[in-house]
SEDREN-903259 format. One line per 10 residues: number of its first residue (from 1); for each residue x, y, z of N, C-alpha, C. Coordinates in steps of 0.2 Angstrom, whole numbers. Example, Ala and Ser with C-alpha at 12.3 -4.5 7.8 and 13.67 -1.06 7.14 Angstrom:
2
1 = 66:-28:39:62:-22:39:66:-16:39; 64:-11:35:68:-5:36:64:0:39
//
This chain:
299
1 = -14:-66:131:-14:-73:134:-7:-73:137; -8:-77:143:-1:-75:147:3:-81:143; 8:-80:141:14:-84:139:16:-91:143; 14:-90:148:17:-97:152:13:-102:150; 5:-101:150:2:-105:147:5:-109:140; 9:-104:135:13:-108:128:18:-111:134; 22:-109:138:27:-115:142:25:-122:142; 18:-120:148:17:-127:150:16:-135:144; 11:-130:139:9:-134:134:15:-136:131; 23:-134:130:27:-135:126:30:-141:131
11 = 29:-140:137:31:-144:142:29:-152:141; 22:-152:139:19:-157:141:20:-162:135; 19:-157:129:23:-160:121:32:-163:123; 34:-162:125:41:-162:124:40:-169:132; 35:-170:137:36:-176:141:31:-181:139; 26:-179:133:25:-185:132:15:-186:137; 18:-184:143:12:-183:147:11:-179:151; 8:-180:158:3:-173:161:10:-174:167; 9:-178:170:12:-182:177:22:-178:176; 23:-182:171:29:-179:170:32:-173:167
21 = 28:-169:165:28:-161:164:28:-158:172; 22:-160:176:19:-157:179:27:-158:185; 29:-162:187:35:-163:190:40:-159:187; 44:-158:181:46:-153:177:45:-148:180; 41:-144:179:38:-139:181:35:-135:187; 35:-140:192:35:-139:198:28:-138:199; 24:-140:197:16:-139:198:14:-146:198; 5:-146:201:4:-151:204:-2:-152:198; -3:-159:195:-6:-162:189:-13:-158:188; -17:-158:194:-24:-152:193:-23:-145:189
31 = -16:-143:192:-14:-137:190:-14:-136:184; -9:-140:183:-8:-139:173:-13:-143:168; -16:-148:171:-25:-151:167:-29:-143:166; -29:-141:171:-33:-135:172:-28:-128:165; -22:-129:168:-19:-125:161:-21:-125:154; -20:-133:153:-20:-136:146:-29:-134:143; -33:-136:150:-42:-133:148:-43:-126:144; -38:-122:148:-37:-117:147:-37:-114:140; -31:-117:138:-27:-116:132:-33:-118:126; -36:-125:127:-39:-126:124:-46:-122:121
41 = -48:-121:127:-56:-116:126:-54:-108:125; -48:-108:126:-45:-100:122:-46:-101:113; -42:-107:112:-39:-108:104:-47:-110:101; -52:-114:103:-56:-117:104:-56:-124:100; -49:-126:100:-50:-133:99:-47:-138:101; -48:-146:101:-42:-150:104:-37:-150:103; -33:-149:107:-25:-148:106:-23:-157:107; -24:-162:111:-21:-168:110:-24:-172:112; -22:-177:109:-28:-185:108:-24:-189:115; -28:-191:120:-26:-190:127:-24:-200:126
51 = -21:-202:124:-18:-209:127:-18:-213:133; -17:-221:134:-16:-225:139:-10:-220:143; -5:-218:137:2:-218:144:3:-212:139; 2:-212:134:6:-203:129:0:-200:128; 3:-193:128:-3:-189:123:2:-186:116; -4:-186:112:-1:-185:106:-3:-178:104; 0:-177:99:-5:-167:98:-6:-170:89; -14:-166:90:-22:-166:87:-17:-160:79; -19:-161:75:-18:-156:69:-14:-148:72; -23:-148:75:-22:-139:79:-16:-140:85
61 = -15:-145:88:-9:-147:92:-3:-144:88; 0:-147:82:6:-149:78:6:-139:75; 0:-136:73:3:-131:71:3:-125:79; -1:-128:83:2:-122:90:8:-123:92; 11:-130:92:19:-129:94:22:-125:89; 22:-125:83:25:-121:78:26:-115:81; 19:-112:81:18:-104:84:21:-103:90; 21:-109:96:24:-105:102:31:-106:103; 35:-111:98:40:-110:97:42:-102:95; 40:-101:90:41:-95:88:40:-89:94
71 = 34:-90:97:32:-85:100:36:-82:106; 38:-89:107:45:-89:115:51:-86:110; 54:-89:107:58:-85:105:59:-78:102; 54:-75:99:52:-68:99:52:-65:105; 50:-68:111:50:-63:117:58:-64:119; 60:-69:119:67:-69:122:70:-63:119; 69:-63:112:76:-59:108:72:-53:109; 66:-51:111:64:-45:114:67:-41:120; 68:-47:125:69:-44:130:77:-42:129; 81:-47:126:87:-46:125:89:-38:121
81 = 85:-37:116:86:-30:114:84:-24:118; 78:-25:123:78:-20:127:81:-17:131; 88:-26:134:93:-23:140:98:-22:136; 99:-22:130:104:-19:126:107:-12:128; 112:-10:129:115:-3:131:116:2:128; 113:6:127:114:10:120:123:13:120; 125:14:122:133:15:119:136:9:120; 133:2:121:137:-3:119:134:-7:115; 136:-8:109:133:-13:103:134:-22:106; 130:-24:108:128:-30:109:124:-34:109
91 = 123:-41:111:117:-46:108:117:-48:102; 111:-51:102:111:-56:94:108:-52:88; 112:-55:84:108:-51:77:104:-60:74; 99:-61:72:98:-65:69:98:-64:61; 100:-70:57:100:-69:50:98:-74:46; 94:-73:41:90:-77:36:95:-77:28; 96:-85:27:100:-84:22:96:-91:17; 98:-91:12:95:-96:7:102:-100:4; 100:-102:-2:102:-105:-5:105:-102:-11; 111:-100:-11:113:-95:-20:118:-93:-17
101 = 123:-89:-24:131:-87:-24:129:-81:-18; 124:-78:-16:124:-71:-12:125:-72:-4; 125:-81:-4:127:-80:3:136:-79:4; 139:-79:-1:144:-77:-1:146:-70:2; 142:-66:2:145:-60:7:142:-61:13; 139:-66:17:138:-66:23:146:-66:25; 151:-72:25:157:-71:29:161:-64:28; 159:-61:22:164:-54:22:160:-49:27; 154:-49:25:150:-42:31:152:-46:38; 151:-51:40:153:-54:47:158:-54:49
111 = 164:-54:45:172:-54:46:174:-45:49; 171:-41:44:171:-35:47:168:-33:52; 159:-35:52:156:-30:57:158:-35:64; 159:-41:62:166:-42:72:170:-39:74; 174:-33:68:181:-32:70:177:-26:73; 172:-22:72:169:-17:75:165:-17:80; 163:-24:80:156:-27:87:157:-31:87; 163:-34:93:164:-39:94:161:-43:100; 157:-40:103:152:-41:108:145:-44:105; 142:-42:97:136:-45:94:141:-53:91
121 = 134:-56:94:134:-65:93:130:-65:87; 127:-70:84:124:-72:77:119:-79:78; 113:-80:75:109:-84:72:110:-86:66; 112:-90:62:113:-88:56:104:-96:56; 100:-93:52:94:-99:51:92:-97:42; 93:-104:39:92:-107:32:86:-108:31; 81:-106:25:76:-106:26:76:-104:15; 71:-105:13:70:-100:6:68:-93:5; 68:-90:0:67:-82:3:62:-79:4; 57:-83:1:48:-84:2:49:-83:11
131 = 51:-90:12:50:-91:21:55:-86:24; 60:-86:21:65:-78:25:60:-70:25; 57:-70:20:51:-63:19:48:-63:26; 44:-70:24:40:-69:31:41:-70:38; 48:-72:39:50:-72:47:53:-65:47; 55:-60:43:55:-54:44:49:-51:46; 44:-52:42:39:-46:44:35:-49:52; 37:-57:52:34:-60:58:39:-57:65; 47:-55:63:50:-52:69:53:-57:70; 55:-62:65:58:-67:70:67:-68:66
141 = 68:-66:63:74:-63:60:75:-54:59; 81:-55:58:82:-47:57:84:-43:52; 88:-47:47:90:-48:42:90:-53:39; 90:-54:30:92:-58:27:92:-60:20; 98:-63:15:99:-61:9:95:-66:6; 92:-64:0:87:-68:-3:88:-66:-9; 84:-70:-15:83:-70:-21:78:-64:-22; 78:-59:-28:75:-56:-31:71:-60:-35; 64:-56:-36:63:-46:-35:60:-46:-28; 62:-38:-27:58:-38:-18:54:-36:-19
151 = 47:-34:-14:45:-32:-15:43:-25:-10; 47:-19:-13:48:-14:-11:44:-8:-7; 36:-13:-6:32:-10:-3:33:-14:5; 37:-17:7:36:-23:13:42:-20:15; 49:-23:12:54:-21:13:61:-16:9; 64:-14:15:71:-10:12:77:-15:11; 79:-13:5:84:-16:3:90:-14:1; 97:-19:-2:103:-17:-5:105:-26:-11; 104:-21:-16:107:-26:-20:116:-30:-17; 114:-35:-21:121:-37:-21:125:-40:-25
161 = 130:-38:-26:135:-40:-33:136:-48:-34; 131:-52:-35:129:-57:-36:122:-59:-37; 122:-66:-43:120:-67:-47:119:-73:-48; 115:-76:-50:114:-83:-49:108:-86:-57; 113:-91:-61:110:-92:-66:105:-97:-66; 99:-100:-67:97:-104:-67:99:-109:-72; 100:-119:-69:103:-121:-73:101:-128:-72; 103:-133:-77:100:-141:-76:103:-144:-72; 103:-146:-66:109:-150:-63:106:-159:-65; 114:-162:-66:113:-168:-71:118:-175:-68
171 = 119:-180:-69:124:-182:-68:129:-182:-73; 135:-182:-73:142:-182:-78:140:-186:-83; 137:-192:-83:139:-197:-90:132:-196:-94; 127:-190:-91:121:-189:-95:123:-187:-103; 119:-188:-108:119:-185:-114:120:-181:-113; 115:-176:-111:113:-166:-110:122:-166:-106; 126:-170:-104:132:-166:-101:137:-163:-108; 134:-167:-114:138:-164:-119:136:-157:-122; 132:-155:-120:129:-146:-122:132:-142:-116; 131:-136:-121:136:-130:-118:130:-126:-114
181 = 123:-126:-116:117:-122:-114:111:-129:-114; 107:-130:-110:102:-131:-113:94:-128:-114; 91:-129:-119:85:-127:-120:78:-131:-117; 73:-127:-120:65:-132:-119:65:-137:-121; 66:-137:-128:66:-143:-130:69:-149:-128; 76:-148:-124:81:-153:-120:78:-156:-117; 72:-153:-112:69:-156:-106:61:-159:-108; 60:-163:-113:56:-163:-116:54:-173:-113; 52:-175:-111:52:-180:-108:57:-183:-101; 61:-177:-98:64:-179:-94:62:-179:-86
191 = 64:-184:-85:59:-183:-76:65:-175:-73; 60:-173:-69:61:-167:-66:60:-165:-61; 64:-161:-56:63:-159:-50:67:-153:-50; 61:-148:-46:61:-141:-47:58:-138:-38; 61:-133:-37:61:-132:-29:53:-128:-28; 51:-131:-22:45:-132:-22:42:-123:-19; 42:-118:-26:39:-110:-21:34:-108:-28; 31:-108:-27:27:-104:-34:30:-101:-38; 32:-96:-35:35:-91:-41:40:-93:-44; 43:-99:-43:47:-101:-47:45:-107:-50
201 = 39:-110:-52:34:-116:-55:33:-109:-58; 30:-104:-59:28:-98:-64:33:-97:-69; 40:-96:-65:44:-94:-69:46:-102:-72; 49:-106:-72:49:-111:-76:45:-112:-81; 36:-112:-78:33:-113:-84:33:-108:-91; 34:-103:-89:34:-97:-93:41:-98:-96; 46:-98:-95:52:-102:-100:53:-106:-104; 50:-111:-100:47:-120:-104:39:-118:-111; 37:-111:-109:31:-110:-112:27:-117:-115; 28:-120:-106:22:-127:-107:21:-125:-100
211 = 13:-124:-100:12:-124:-91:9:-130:-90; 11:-134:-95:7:-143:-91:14:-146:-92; 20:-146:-92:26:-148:-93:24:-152:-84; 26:-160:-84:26:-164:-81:33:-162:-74; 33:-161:-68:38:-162:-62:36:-168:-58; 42:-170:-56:41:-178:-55:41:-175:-46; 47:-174:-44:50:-170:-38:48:-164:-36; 45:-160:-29:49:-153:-29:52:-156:-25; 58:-150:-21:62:-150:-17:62:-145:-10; 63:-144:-7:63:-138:-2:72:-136:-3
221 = 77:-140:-1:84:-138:1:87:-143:-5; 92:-138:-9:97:-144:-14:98:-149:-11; 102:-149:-6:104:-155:-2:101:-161:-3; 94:-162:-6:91:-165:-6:88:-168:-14; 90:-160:-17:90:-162:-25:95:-166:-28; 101:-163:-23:108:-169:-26:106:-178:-23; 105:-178:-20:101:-183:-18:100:-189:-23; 94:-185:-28:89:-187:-31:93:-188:-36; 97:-183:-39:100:-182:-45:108:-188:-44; 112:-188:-39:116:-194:-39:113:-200:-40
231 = 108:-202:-39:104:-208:-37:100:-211:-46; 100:-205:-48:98:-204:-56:90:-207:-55; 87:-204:-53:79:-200:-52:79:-196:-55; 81:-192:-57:77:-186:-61:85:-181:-61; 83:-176:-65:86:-170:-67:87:-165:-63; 89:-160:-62:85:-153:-57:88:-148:-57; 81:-146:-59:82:-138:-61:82:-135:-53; 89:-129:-55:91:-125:-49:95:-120:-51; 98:-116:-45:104:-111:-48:111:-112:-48; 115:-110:-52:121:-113:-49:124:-109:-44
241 = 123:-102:-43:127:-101:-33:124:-106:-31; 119:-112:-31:115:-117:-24:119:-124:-26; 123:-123:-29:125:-132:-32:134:-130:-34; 136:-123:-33:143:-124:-36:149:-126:-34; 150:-125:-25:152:-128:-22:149:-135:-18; 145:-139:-22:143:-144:-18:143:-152:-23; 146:-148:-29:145:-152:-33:149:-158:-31; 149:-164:-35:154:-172:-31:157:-176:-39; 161:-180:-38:164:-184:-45:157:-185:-49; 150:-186:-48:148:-189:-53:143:-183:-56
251 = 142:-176:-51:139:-172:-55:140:-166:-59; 137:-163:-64:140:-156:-65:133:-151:-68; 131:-146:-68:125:-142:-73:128:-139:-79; 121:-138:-82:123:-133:-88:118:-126:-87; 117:-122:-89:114:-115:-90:109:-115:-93; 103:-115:-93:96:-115:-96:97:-109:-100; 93:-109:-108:96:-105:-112:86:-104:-115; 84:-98:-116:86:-91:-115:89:-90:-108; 93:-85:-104:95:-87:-98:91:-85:-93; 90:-87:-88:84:-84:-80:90:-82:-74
261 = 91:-75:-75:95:-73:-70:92:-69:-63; 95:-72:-57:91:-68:-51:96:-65:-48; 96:-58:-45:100:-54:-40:99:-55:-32; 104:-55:-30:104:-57:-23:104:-50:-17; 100:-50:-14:98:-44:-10:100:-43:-3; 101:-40:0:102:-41:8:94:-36:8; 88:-38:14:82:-36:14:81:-35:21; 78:-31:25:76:-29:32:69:-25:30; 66:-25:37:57:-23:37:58:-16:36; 54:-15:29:52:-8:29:48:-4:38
271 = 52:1:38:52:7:44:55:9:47; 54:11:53:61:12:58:65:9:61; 69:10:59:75:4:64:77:6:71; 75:3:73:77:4:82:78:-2:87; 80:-7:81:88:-12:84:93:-8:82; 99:-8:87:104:-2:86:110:-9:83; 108:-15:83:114:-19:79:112:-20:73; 106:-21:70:103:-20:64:103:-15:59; 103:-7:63:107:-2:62:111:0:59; 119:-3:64:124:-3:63:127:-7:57
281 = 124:-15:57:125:-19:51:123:-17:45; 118:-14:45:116:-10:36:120:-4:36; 122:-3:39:129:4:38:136:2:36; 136:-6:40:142:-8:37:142:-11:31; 135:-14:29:133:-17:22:134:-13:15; 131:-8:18:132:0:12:139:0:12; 143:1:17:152:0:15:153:-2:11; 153:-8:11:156:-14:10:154:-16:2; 148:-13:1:145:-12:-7:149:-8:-11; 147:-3:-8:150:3:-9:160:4:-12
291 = 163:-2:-10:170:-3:-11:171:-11:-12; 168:-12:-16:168:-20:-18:175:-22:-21; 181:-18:-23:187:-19:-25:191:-20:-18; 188:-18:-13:191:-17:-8:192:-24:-3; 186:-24:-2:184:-32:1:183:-38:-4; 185:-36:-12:185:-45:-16:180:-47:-16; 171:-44:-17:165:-46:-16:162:-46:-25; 165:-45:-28:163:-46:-36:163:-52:-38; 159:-55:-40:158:-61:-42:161:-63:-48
//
């Protein structure tokens, strides 16, 4: 499918209608109707519900902007790698990072691999490691540090010396702030909110060994759990690398006991690498593991 096609259509999304894309774009109303026809009897369904003055996008609408968002951007960073110079390291690296203590060696691996490539720029995009998994093998990242286990038929990896406990995030004047750990039993009629990925509703319930234990909230990004927990809606289970520098006067967590410990990974697509700044960056990564006394990276 020729690409221009995802243009026009992001075009007409983003004006709302036909008349004022088609000006945008420099083509003439018949032209891009006939585009849009197009697009449509390829995908084979309604892309948008045609208005007095707007057009709006149909279901199959709202998930093809997703994908041609993505789609353009993958060619962009395509093209840019291929005019890449092979004896000069430049261009973008992009990188997928989560929420936990392990993003803390992003600034040290960056602080150094600039002082060797100071011509590679950076992407840094926030996501969970479930969805960081999948924009690597989609191409749309290059790298990225996520929560274990991996799974090491998809992708290559390097541990990191960091660690992340699972824990209740509460407000201060809670009861539970007077315990040192707490158990199943603590959380035993507590409203709750717990980050929204299955394998971790797995892993919960298998420590709670109650898989009907009641969640009141999920979450997608803490930022949202402190939210919930400042306002004293609920409790939230999370980790503490995702809450330790963001805590505020009225919050603190404790340690869920037996303890649920996860390692933090830098992870790229199993196979051949033939991004030369990709490359270059897991050579520095290995370093930098490798002498963890050196660079201060021991948690």
């Amino acid at each position: 499918m020729d690409m221009r096609l995802l243009e026009y259509f992001l075009a007409v999304v983003e004006a709302g209608n036909i008349s004022k894309a088609a000006l945008k774009l420099h083509v003439t109303q018949p032209t891009l109707t006939r585009q849009l026809q197009q697009l449509e009897e390829y995908y084979g369904s309604q892309l948008f519900i045609r208005g007095s003055r707007k057009m709006t996008l149909t279901n199959s609408g709202i998930i093809l902007k997703k994908r041609a968002l993505e789609l353009l951007d993958l060619q962009t960073k395509t093209k840019m790698e291929i005019k890449q110079n092979e004896h000069e390291i430049s261009g973008v690296l992009t990188i997928g990072c989560g929420e936990s203590c392990g993003n803390q060696f992003l600034p040290i691996i960056l602080k150094e691999f600039s002082k060797q490539y100071p011509k590679v720029t950076y992407q840094i995009k926030t996501a969970g490691s479930s969805e960081n998994e999948e924009k690597i093998e989609d191409g749309l990242i290059d790298v990225a540090i996520v929560l274990g286990p991996i799974d090491k038929n998809q992708f290559h990896s390097l541990s990191l010396p960091y660690q992340d406990h699972w824990c209740l995030l509460m407000k201060k004047d809670s009861p539970l702030a007077q315990r040192k750990r707490i158990y199943q039993e603590d959380l035993k009629d507590l409203p709750l909110a717990i980050a929204n990925r299955k394998e971790v509703l797995e892993t919960f319930y298998d420590w709670a060994d109650n898989p009907q234990m009641p969640i009141l909230y999920q979450y997608d990004l803490n930022s949202n759990l402190i939210i919930l927990v400042e306002n004293g809606l609920c409790y939230g289970i999370t980790i503490d690398g995702a809450v330790d520098n963001r805590l505020n006067q009225s919050l603190t967590y404790r340690i869920l006991e037996p303890q649920i410990v996860y390692t933090s990974y830098l992870i790229w697509k199993k196979g051949v690498v033939t991004n030369p700044i990709l490359e270059k960056f897991i050579l520095c990564a290995q370093k930098i593991i490798h002498q963890p006394d050196r660079y201060d990276i021991v948690r």
